[in-house]
ZALOTOR-603280 format. One record per atom (N, C-alpha, C, O): residue in three letters; y, z, x. Coordinates in steps of 0.001 Angstrom, whole numbers, padded with zeros to 6 digits, always signed. Each point is the difference from the previous one (the first is absolute). Example, Ala and Ser with C-alpha at 12.3 -4.5 7.8 and 13.67 -1.06 7.14 Angstrom:
2
ALA-005690+007800+013190;ALA+001190+000000-000890;ALA+001200+000000+000900;ALA-000019+000665+001036;SER+001069-001385-001386;SER+001190+000060+000820;SER+001090+000730-000770;SER+001108+000169+000509;
This chain:
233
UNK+109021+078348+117142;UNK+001236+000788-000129;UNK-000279+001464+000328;UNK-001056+000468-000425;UNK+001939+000367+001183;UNK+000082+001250+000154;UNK-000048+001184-000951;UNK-000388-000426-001087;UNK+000591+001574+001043;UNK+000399+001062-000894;UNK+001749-000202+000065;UNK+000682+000591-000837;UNK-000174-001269+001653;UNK+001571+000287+000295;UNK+000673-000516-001512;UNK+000610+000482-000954;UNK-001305-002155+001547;UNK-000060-001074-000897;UNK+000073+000280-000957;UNK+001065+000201-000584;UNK-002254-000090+000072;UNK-001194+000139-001143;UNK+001401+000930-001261;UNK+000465-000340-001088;UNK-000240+001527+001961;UNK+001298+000977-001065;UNK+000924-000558-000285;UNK+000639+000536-000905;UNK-000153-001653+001387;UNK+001649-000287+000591;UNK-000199-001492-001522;UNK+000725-000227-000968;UNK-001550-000211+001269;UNK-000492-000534-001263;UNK-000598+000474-001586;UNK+000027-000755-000973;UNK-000222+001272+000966;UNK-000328+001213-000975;UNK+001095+000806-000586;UNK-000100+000729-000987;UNK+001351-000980+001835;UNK+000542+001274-000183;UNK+001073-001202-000967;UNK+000608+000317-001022;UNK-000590-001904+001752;UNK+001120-000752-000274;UNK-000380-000596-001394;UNK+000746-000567-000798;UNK-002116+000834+000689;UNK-000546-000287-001530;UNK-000131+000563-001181;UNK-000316-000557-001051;UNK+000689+002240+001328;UNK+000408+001065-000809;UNK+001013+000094-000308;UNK+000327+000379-001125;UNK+000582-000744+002172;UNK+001144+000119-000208;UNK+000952-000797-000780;UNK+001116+000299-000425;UNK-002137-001911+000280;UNK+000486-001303-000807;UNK-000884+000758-001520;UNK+000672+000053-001030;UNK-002031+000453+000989;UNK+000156+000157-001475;UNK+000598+001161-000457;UNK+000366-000057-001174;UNK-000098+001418+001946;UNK+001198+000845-000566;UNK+001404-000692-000665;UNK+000497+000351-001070;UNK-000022-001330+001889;UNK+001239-000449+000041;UNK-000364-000823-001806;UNK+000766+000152-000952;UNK-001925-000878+000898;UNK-000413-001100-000910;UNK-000198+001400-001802;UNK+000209-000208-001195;UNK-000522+001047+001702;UNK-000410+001127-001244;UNK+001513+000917-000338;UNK+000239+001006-000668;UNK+000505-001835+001417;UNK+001479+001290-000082;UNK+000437+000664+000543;UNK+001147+000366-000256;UNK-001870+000131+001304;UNK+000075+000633+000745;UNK+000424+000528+001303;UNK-000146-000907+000819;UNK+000531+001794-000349;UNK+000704-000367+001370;UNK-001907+000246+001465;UNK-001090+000518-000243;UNK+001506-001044+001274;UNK-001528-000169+000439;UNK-000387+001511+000850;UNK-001140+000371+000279;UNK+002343+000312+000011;UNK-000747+001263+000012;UNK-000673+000868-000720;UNK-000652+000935+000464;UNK+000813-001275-001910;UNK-000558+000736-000832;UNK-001863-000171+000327;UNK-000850+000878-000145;UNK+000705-001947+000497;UNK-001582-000271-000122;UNK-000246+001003+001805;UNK+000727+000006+000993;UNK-001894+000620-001237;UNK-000438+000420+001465;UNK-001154-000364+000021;UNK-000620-000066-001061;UNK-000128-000349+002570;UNK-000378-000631+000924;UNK-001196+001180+000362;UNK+000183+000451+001131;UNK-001365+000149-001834;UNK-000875+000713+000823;UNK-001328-000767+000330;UNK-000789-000647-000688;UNK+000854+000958+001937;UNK-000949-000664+000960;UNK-001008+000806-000035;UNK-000134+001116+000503;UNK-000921-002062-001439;UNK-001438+000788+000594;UNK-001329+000219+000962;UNK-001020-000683+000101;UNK+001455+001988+000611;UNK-000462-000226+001743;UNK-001587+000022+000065;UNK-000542+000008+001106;UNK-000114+000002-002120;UNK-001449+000405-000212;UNK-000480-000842+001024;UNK+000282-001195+000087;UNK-001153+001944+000842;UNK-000496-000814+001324;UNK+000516-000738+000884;UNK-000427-001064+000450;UNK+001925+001978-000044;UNK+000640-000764+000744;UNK-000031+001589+001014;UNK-000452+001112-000273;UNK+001083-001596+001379;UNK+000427+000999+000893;UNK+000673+000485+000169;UNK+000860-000396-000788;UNK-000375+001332+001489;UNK+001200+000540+000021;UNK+001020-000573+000686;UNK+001135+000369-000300;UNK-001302-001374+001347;UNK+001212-001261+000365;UNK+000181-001116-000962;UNK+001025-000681-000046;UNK-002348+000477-000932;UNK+000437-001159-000815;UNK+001715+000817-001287;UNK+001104-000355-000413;UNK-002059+001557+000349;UNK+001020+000208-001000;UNK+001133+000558+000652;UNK+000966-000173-000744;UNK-000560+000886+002007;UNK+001171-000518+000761;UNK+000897-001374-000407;UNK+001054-000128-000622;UNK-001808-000670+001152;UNK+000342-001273-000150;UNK+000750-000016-001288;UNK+001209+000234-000010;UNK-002048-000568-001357;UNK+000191+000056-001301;UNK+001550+000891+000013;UNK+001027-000639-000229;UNK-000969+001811+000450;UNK+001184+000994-000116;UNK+001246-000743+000543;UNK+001041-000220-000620;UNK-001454-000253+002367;UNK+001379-000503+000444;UNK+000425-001299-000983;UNK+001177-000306-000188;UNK-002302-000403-000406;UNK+000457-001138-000293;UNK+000746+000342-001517;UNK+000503-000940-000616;UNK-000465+002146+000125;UNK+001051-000044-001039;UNK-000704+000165-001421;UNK+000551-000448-001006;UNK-002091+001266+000929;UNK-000048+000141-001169;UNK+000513+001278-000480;UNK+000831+000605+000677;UNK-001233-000165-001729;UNK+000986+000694-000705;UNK-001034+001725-000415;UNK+000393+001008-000589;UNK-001886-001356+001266;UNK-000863+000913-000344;UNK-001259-000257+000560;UNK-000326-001178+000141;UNK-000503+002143+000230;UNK-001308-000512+000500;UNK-001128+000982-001242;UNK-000088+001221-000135;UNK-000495-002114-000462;UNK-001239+000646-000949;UNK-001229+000043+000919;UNK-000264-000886+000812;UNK-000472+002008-001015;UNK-001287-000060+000149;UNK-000849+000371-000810;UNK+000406+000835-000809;UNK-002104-001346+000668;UNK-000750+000139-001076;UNK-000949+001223+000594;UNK-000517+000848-000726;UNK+000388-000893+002017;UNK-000982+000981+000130;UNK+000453+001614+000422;UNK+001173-000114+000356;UNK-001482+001234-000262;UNK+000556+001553+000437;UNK+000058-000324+001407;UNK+000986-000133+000725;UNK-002565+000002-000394;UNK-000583+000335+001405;UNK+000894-001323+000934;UNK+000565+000220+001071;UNK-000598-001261-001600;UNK+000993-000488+001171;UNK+001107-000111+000053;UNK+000479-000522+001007;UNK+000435+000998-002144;UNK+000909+000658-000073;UNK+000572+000625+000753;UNK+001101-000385+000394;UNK-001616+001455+000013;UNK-000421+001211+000646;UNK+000377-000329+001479;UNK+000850+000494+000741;UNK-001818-001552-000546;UNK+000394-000303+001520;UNK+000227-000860+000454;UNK-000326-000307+001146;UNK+001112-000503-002101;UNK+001241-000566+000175;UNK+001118+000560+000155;UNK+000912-000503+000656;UNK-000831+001954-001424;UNK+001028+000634+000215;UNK+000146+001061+000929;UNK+001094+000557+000096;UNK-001896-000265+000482;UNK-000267+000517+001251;UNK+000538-000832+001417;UNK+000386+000461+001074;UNK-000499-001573-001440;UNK+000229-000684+001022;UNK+001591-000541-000181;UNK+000477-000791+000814;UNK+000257+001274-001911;UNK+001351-000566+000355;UNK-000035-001297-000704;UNK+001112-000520+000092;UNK-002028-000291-000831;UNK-000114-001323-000673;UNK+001612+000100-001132;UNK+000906-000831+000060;UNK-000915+001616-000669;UNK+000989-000093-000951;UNK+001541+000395+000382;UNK+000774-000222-000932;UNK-000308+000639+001841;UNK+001300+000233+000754;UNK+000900-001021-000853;UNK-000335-001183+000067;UNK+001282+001468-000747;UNK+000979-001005-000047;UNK-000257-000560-001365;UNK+000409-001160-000040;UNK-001047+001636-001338;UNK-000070-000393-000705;UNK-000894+000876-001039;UNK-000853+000678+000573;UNK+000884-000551-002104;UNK-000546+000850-000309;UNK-001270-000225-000194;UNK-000209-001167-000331;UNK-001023+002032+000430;UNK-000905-000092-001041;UNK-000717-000018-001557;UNK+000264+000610-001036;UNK-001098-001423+001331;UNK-000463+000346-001802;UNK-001027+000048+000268;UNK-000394-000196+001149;UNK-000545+000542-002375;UNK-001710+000017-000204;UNK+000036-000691-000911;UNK+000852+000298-000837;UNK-001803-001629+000529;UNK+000364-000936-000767;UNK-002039+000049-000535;UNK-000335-000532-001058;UNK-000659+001179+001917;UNK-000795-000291-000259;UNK-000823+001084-001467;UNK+000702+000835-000569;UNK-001916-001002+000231;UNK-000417+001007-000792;UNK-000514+001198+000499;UNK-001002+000134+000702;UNK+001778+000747-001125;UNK+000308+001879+000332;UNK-001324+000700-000140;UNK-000469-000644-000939;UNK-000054+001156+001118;UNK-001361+001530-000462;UNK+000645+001263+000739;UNK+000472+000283+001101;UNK-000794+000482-002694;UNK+000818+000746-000022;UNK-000323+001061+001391;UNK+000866+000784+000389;UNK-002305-000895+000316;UNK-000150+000919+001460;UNK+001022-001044+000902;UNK-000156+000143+001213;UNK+000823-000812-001471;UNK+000928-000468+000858;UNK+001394+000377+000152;UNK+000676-000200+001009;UNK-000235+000844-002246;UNK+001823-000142-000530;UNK+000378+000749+001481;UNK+000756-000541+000806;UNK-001375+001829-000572;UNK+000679+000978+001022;UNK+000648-000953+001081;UNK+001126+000162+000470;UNK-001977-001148-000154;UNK+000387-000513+001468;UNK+001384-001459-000427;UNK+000793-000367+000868;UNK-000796-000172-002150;UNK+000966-000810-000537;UNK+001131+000916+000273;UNK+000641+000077+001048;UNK-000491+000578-002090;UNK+001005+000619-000824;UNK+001400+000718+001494;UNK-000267+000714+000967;UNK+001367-001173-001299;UNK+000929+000490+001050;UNK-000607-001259+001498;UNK+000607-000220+001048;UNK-001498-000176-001350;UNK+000296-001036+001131;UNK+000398-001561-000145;UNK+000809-000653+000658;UNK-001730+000227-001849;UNK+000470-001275-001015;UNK+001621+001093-000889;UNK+000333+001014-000615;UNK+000116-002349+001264;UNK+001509+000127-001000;UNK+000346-000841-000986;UNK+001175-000315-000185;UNK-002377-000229-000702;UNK-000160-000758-001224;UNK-001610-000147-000120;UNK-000686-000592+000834;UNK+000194+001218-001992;UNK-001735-000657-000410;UNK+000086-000243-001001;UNK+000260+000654-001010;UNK-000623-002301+001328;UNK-000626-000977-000998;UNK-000762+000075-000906;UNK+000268-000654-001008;UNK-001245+001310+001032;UNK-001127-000254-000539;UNK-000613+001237-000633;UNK-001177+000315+000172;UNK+002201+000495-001051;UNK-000681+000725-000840;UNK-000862-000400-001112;UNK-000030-001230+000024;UNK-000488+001551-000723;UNK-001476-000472-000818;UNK-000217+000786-000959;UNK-000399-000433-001081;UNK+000682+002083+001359;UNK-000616+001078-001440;UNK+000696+000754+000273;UNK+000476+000079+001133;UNK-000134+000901-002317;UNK+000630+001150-000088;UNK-000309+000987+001126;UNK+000884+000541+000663;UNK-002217-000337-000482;UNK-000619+000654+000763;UNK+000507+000000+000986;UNK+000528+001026+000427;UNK-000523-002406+000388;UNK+001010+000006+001479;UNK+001233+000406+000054;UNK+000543+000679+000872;UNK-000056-001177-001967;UNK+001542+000787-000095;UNK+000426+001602+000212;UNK+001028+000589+000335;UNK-002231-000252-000673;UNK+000009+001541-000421;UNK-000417+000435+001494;UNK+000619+000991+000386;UNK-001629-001576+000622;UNK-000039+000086+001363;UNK+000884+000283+000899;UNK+000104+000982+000736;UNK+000756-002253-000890;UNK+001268-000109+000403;UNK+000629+001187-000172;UNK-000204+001051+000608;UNK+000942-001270-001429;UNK+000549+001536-000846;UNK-000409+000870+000878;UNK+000799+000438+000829;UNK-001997-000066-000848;UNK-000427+001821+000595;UNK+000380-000485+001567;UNK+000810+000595+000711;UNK-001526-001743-000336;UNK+000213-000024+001597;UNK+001695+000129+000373;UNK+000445+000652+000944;UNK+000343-001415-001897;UNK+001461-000235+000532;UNK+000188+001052-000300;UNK+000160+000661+001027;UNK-000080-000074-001880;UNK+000759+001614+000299;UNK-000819+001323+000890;UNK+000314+001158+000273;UNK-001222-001817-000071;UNK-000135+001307+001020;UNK+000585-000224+001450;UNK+000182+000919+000799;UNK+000105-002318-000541;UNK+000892-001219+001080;UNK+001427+000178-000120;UNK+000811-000351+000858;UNK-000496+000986-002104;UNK+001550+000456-000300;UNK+000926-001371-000240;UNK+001222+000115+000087;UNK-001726-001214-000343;UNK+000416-000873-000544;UNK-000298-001258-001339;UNK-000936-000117-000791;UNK+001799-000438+000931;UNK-000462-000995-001414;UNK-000365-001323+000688;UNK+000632-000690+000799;UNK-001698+000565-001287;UNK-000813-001458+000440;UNK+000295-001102-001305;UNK-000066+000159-001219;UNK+000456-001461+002152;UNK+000483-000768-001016;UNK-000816-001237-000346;UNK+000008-000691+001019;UNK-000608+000172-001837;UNK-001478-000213-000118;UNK+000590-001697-001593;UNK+000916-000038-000821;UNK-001501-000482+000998;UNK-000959-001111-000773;UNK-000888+000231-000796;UNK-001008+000583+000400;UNK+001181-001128-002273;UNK-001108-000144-000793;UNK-000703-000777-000044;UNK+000155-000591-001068;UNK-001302-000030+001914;UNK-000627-001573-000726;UNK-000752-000006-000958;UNK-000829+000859-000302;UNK+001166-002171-000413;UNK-000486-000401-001212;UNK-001015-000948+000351;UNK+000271-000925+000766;UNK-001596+001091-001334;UNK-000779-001262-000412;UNK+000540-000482-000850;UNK+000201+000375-001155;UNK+000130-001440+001804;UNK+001076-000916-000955;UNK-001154-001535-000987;UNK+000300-000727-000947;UNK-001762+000845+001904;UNK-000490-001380+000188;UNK-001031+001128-001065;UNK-000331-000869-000806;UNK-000205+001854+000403;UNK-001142+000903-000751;UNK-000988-000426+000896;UNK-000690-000868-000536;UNK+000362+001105+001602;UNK-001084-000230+000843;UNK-000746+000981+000229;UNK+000519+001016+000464;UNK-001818-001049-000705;UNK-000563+001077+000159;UNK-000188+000401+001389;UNK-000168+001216+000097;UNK+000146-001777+000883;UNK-000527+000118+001167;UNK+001615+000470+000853;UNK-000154+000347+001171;UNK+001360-000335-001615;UNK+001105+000788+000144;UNK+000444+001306-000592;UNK-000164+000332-001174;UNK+000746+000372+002120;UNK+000217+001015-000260;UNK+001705-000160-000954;UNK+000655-001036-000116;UNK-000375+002150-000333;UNK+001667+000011-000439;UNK+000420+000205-001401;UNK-000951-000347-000700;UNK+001943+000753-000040;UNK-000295+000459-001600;UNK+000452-001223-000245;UNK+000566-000764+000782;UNK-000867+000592-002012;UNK-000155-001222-001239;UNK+001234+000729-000257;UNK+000460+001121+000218;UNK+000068-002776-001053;UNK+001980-000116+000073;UNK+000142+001377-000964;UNK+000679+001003+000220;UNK-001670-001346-001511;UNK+000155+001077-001041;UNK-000286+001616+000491;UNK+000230+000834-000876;UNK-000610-000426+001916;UNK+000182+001048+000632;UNK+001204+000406+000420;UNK+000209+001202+000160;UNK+000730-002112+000072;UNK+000591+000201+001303;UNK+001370+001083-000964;UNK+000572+000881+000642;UNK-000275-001064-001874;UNK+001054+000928-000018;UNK-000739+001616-000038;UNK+000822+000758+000514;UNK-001983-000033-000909;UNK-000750+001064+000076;UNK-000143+000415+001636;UNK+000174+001158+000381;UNK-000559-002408+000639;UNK+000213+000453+001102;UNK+001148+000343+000750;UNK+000026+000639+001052;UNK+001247-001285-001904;UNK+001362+000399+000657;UNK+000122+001177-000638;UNK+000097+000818+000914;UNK-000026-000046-002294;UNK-000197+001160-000324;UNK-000482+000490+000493;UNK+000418+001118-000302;UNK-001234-000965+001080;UNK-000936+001062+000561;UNK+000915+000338+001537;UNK+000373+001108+000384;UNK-000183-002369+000269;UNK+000880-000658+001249;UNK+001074+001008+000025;UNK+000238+000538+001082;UNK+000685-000089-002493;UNK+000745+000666-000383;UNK-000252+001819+000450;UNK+000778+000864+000405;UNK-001567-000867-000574;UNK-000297+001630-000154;UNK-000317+000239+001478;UNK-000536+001103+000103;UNK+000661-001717+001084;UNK-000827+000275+001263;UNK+001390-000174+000979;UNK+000153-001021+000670;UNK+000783+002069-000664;UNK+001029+000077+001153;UNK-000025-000710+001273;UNK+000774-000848+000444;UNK-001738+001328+000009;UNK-000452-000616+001547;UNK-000089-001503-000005;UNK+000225-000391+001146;UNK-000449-000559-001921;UNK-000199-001320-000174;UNK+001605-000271-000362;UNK+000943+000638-000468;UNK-001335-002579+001198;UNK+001349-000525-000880;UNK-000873-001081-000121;UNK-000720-000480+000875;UNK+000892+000020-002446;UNK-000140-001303+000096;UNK+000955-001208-000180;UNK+000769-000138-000951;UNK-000945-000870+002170;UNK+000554-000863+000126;UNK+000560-001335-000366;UNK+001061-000592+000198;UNK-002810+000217-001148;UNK+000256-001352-000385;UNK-001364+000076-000144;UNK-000611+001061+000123;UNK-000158-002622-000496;UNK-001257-000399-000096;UNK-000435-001314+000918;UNK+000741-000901+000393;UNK-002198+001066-000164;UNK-000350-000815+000797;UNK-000717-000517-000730;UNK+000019+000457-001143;UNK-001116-001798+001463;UNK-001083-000608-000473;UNK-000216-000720+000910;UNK+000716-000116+000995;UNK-001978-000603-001273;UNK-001274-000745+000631;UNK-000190-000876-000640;UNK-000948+000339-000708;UNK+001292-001525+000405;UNK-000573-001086-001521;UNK-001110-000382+000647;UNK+000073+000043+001228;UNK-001362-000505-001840;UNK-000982-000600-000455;UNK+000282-001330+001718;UNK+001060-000470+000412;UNK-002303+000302+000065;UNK+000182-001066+001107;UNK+000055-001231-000546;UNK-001043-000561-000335;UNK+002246-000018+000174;UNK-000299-001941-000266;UNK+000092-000539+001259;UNK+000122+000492+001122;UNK-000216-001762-001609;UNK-000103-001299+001473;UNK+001858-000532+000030;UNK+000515-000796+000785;UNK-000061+001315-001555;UNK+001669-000601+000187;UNK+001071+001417-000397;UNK-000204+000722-000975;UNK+001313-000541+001928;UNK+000303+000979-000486;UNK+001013+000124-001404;UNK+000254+001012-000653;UNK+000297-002651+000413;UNK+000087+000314-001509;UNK-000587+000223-001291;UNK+000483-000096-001128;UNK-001935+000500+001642;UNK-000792+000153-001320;UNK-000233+001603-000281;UNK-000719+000251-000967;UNK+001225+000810+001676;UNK+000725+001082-000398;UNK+000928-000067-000201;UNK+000388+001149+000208;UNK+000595-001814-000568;UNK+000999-000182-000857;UNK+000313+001138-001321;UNK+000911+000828+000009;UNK-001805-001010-001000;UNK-000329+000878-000862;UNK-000027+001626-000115;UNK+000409+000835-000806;UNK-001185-000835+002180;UNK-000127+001850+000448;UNK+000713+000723+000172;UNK+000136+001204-000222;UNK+000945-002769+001120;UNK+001173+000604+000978;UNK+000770+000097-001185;UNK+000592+001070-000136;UNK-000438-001997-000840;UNK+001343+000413-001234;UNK-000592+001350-000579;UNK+000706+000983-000224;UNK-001600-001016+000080;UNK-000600+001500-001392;UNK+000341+000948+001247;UNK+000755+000789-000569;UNK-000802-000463+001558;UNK+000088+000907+000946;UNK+001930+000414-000318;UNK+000491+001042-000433;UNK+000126-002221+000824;UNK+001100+000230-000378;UNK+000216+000088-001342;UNK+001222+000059+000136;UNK-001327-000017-000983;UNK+000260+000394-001312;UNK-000345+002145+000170;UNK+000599+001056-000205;UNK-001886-001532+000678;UNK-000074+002093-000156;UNK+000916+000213+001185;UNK+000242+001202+000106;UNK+000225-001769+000618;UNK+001120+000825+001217;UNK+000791+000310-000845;UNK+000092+001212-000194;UNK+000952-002296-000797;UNK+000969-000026-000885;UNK+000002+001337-000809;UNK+000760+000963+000095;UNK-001903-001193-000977;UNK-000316+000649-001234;UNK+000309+001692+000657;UNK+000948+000758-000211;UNK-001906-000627+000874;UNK-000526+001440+000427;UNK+001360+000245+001088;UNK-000274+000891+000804;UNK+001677-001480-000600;UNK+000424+000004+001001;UNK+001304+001332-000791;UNK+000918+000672+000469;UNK-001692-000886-002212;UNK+001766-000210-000514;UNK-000151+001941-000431;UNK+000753+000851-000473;UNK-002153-000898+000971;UNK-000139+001496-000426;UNK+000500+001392+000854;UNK-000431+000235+001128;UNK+001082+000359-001599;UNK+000404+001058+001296;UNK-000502+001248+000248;UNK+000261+000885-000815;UNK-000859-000660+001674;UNK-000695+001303+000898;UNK+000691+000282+000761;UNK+000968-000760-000024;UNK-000851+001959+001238;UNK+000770+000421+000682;UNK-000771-000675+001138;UNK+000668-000329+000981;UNK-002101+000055-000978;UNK-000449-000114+001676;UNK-000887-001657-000178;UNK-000952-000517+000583;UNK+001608+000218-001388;UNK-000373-001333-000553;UNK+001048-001024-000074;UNK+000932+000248-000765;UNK-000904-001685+001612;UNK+001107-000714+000157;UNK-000819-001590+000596;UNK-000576-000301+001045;UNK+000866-000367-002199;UNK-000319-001124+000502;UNK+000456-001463+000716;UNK+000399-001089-000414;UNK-000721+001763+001870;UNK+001014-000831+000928;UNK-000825-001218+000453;UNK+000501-001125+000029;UNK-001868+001388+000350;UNK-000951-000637+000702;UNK-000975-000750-000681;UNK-001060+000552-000294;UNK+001334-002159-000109;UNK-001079-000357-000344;UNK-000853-000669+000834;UNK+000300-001181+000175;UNK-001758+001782+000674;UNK-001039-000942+001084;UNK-000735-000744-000413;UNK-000906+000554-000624;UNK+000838-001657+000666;UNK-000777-001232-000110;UNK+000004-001278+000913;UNK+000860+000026+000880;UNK-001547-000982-000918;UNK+000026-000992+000654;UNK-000882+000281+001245;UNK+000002+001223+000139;UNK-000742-001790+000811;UNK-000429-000168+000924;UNK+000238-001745+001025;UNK+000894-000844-000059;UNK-001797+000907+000659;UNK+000191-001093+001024;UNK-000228-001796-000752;UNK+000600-000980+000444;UNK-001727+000931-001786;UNK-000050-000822-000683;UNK+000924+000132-001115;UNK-000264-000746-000943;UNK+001116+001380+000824;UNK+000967+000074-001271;UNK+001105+000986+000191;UNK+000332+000936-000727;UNK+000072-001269+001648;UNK+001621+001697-000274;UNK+001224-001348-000287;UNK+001096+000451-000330;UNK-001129-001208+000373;UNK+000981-000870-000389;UNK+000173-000211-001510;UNK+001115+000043-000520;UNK-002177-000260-000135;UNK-000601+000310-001540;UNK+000830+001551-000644;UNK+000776+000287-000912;UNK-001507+000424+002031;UNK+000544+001519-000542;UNK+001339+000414+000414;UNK+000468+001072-000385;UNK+000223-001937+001214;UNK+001508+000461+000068;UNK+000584-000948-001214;UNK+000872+000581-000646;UNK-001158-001873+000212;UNK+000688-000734-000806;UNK-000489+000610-001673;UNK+000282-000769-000919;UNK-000748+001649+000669;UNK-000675+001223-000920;UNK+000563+001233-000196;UNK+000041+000659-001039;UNK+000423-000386+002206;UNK+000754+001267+000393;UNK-000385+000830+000735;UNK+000675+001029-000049;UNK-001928-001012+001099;UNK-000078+000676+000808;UNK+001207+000429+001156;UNK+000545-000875+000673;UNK-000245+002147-000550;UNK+000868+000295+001278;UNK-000833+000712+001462;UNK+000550+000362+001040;UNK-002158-000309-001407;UNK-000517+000138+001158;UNK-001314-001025+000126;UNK-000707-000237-000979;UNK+000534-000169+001902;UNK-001071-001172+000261;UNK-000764+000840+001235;UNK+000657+000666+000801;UNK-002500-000797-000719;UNK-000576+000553+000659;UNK-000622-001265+000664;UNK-000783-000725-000616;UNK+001222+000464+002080;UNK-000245-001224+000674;UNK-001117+000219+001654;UNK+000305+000720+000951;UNK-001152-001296-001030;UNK-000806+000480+000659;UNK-000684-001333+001337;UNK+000068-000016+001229;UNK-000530-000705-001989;UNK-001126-001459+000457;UNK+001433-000739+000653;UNK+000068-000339+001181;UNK+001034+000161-002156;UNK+000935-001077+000335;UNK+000607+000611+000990;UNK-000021-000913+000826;UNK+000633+001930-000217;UNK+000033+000639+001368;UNK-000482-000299+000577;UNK+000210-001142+000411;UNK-001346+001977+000146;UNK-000664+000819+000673;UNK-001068-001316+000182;UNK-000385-000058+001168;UNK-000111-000868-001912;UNK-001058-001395-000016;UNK-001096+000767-000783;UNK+000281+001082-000516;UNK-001509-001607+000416;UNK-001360-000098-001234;UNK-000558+001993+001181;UNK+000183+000374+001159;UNK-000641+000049-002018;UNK-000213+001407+000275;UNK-001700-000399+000581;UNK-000876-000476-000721;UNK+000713+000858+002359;UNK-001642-000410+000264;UNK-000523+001493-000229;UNK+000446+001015+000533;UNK-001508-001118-001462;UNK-000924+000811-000317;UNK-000986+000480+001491;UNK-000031-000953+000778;UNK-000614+001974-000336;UNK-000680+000309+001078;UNK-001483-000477-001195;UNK-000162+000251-001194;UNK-000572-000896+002042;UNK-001481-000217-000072;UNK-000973+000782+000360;UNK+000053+000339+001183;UNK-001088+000142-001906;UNK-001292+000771+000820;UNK-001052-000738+000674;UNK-000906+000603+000574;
């Protein structure tokens, strides 16, 4: 099957569990993750109707977007941030995923306002306590929206996560509900630059899991685009 395909199916399967959770099926969006793709694959991806293109890395980012790869659809940064990186994100990603510490926030912050704008950005939660992941623990997460609070230049959007790798994607089940429970909880609190619209979850082994949970953004990558070939030394 194609990338044409590959969306057009994907898109008709989101759209049956939006419809199945209550929902109407635009609410769920469709970001395609281009990590090691090209700049015609993710062409492709765009004409065929997704709703966003994520990338994990700066540097190919960079020149992907140099080359016109993203025309016609917005960007995100979906991957993990350092903070000698924000300058080159910030005002070019028009959603990041993958905030992690106060610290970055506060990056952000200085970089977006000296950019003269508000960057609209993602909390992720280690939702799975993994040590080998980055992201605040759930019980962080209202201290980090306080803080989220005090930094003009930022908006935050919503929360993302990463659950724990199983072999089936209903066995995050669990993550994906506790994830939605802190969207809920933390949703009901009001800040001025704080609004919880965006919940990201799900990937290529489970966004069906995480839309019937409540995800409204799914980060889809392998099931596109096919199995990601690693370069060999």
């Amino acid at each position: 099957m194609d990338i044409e395909e590959n969306i057009a199916r994907i898109k008709e399967e989101l759209a049956e569990a939006a419809r199945s959770s209550g929902r109407r099926p635009e609410e769920v969006q469709l970001i395609a993750a281009t990590k090691m793709n090209d700049a015609e694959r993710v062409r492709r991806a765009i004409a065929a109707g997704v709703d966003a293109c994520g990338e994990n890395r700066v540097q190919e980012m960079l020149e992907k977007q140099a080359q016109g790869a993203y025309e016609g659809a917005p960007l995100h940064f979906i991957g993990h941030l350092q903070k000698n990186k924000v300058r080159q994100v910030v005002g070019l990603a028009s959603l990041i995923h993958s905030i992690d510490s106060v610290a970055l926030l506060r990056e952000i912050d200085r970089c977006a306002a000296k950019k003269g704008l508000r960057q609209q950005v993602l909390l992720e939660i280690n939702i799975g306590a993994e040590a080998s992941k980055s992201g605040f623990a759930p019980e962080e997460l209202p201290a980090a929206l306080a803080e989220a609070a005090l930094l003009p230049s930022v908006w935050v959007r919503g929360l993302m996560a990463i659950p724990p790798i199983c072999h089936s994607g209903d066995e995050n089940r669990p993550f994906f509900t506790k994830m939605k429970q802190l969207f809920v909880d933390n949703g009901e609190k009001k800040y001025d630059n704080i609004s919880m619209d965006f919940l990201s979850m799900g990937m290529s082994g489970d966004y069906l899991t995480a839309v019937a949970c409540g995800a409204n953004m799914v980060r889809v990558g392998s099931a596109i685009f096919g199995p990601r070939v690693y370069p060999t030394r």
